[in-house]
N, C-alpha and C positions, 0 to 999 in steps of 0.2 A: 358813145358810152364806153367807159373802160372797163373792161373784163379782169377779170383780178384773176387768179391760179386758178385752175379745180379742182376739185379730189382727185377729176378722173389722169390730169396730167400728172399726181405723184406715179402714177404705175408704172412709167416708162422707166426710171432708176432702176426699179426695184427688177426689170427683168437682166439688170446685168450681172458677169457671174458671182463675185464675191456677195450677191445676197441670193442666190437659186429659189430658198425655201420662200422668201417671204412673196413669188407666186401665190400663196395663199390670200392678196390684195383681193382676189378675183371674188371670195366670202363676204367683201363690204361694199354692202350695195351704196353704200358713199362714192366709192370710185367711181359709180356710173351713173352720177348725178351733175349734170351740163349745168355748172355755177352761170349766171344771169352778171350783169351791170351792176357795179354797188352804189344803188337809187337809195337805199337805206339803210339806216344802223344795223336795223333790225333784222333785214336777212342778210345782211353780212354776218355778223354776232351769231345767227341760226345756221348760217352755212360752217363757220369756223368750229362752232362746236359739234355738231353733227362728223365734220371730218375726222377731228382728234377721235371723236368717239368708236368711229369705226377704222382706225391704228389701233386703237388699244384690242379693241374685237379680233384683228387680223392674228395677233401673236396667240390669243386665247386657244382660238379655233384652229388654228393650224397644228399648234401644239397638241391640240384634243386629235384630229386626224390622223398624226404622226405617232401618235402614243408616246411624246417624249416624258419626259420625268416632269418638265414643268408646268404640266395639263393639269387647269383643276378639275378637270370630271372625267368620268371612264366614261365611255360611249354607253349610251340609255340609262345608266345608273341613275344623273344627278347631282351624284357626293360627291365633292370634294376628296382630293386625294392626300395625302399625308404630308407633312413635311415643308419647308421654310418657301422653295418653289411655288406649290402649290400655294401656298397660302399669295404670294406675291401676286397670282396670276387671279385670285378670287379678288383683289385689292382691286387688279387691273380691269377686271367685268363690273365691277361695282360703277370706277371710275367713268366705262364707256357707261354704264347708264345714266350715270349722274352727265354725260355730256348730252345723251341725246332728250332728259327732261330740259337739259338747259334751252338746248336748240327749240324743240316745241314750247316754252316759257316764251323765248324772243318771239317766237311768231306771235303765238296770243297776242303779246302785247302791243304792235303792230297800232297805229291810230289810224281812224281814217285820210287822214291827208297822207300817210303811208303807204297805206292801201291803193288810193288814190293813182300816186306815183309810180306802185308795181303795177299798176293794170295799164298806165299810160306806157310806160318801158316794154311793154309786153313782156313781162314777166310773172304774171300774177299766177300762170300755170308751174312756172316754177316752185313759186313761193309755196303751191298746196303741193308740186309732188313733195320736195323736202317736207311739209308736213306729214303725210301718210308716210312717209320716210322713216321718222319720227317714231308717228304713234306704231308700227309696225314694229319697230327695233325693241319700245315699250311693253310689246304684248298686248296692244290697247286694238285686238285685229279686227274689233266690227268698226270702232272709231275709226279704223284707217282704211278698209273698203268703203265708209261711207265718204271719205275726203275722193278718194278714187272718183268716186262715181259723180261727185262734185265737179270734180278737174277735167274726166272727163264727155263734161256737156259744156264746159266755156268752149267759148268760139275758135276758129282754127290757129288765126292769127297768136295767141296768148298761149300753145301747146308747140312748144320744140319739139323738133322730132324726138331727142335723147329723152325727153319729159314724156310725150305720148310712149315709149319703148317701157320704160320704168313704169308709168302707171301700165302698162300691159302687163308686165310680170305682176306685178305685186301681189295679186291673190295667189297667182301661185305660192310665190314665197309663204306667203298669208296659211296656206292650205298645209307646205308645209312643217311650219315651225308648232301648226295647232297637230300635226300629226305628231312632232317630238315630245308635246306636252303631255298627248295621250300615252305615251311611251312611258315616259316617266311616273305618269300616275293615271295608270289607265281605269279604274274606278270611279271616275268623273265621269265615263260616258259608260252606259251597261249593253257596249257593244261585243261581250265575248263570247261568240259563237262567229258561226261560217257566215253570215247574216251579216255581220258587222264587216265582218274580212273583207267582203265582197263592198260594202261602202266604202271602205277604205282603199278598196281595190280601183275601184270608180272615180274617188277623190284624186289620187295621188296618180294612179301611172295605168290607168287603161285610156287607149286610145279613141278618136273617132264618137266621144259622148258630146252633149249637151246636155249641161254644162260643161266646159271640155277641162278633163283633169290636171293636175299641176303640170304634170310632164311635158301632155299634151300640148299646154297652153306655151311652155317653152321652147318647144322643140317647134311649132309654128312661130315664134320671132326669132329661135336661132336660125332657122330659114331662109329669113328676111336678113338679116344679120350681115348673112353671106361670112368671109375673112377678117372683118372686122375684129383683129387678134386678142384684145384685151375682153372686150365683149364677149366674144367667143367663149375664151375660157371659164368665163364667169356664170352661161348660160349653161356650159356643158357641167359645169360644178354641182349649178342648180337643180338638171336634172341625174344627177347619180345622187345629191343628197333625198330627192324624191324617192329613188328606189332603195335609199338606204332606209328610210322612215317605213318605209313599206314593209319592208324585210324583218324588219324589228317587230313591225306589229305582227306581221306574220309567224314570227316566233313565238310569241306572246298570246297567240289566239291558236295556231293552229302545231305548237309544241317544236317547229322544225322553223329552216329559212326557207325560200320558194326554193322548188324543186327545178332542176338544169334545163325540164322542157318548160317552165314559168314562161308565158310569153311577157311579162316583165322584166325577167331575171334576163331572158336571153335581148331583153333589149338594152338593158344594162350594160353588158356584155359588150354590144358594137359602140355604147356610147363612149366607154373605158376604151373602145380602141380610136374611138375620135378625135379622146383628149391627149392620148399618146402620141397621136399621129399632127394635133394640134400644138402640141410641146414641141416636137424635132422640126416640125415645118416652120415653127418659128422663132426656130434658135434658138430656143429657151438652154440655159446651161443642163449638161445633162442629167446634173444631180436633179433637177425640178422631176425629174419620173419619178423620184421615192412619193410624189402624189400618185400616181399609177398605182405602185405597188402597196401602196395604204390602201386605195379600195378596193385590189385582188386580195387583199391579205383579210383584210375586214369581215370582208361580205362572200368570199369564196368566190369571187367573179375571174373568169379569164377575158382578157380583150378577145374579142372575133370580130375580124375585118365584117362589112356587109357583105354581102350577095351584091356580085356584079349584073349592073341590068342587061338586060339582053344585048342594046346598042352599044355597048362597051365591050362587049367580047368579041 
């Protein structure tokens, strides 16, 4: 079988120096989706437009991070920002959605002698995480936990390891994109009191629950992960934008952001020193730290190294 490109191989360019910024690859969960054999039109066509789509995402979100001028949203706002940029960049979020309906379109359409051929290829685990891929980028997030839990219960054989890694995260991600929505229009849910806090506390970034919270559930496959450079960065992205969703709500319910002794905040804290420490360890150019200094500047977080374990001193 011939393997065609993946998203996840564009990232490798993009860590040389004349492009620093666009590190922000590590935002499109397209990069860390292990492309299959092209058995079919059909997830070829699903694969191809789900990638463009998550290029155009890379510029938006980076943009929005850095707070440059051509961001179309202020962090929790929403709106659109003023001016010829912005508007370019609402054209470009349009665009990725209109790729990643295209991408879930191809799959539907899928026949079964199609189908067929993905599950002989062993690829059919593929086929659904790019689905939950999909409907997740959509906003469509009980549609794409139910694809998950579809994907997986197939057999081991038709689950890639990159495939199983991906459906692991995704309710995270899932947990957090529904935490930004509440952000933005927190009225939808009549969680404003300590009560709610404390759910959101639960969902997003306290440790050691079951159900296990967004952070949680990342920071156990960044684990597994190990050095795996490009992964890495992406997991560690993953979770600082958990504690950012956090923070935000926490503003929003409880008037302030967590407080310096937040054992949240202070987990934040060593994870900003991770990603720093995961930047220079991997040669990344040195401009890629102004990602550092977006979340210190942001969120008021200082990196702090961890606590050395006992065997290490």
């Amino acid at each position: 079988m011939k393997s065609p490109g993946s998203p996840f191989s564009a990232l490798h360019p993009l860590m040389a120096p004349h492009q620093p910024h666009l590190l922000a690859i590590a935002f499109a969960i397209g990069a860390l989706l292990l492309t299959g054999c092209q058995s079919t039109n059909r997830l070829r066509e699903a694969q191809s437009a789900f990638s463009e789509a998550a290029r155009a995402d890379n510029h938006v979100l980076l943009a929005a991070l850095l707070d440059r001028p051509g961001s179309p949203v202020q962090p929790g706002s929403g709106q659109p920002l003023p001016g010829s940029a912005g508007d370019q960049d609402l054209l470009s979020a349009s665009a990725s959605r209109a790729g990643y309906a295209a991408a879930l379109l191809s799959l539907r359409q899928l026949t079964p002698r199609e189908t067929a051929q993905l599950k002989s290829d062993r690829l059919w685990g593929t086929t659904l995480t790019l689905r939950a891929l999909a409907q997740w980028r959509l906003g469509q997030f009980d549609e794409a936990l139910r694809t998950v839990h579809t994907a997986e219960a197939l057999p081991g054989e038709q689950l890639h390891p990159r495939d199983r890694t991906v459906l692991e995260i995704l309710p995270a991600l899932v947990a957090i994109d529904h935490a930004a929505a509440w952000v933005r229009t927190p009225a939808v849910e009549p969680n404003r009191s300590n009560g709610g806090l404390e759910i959101w506390r639960r969902r997003l970034v306290s440790p050691g629950l079951d159900p296990r919270s967004a952070d949680d559930r990342l920071n156990r496959v960044l684990g597994r992960t190990g050095t795996e450079g490009s992964m890495r960065l992406y997991l560690l992205m993953c979770r600082l934008a958990a504690y950012r969703n956090f923070a935000e709500i926490h503003k929003t319910l409880a008037g302030t952001l967590p407080t310096a002794d937040d054992p949240a905040r202070r987990e934040a804290s060593h994870v900003l020193q991770d990603l720093g420490d995961h930047l220079r360890q991997s040669g990344a150019h040195p401009a890629a730290l102004e990602l550092v200094l977006a979340w210190k500047n942001r969120f008021a977080l200082m990196p702090i190294p961890r606590p050395k374990a006992a065997s290490e001193e």
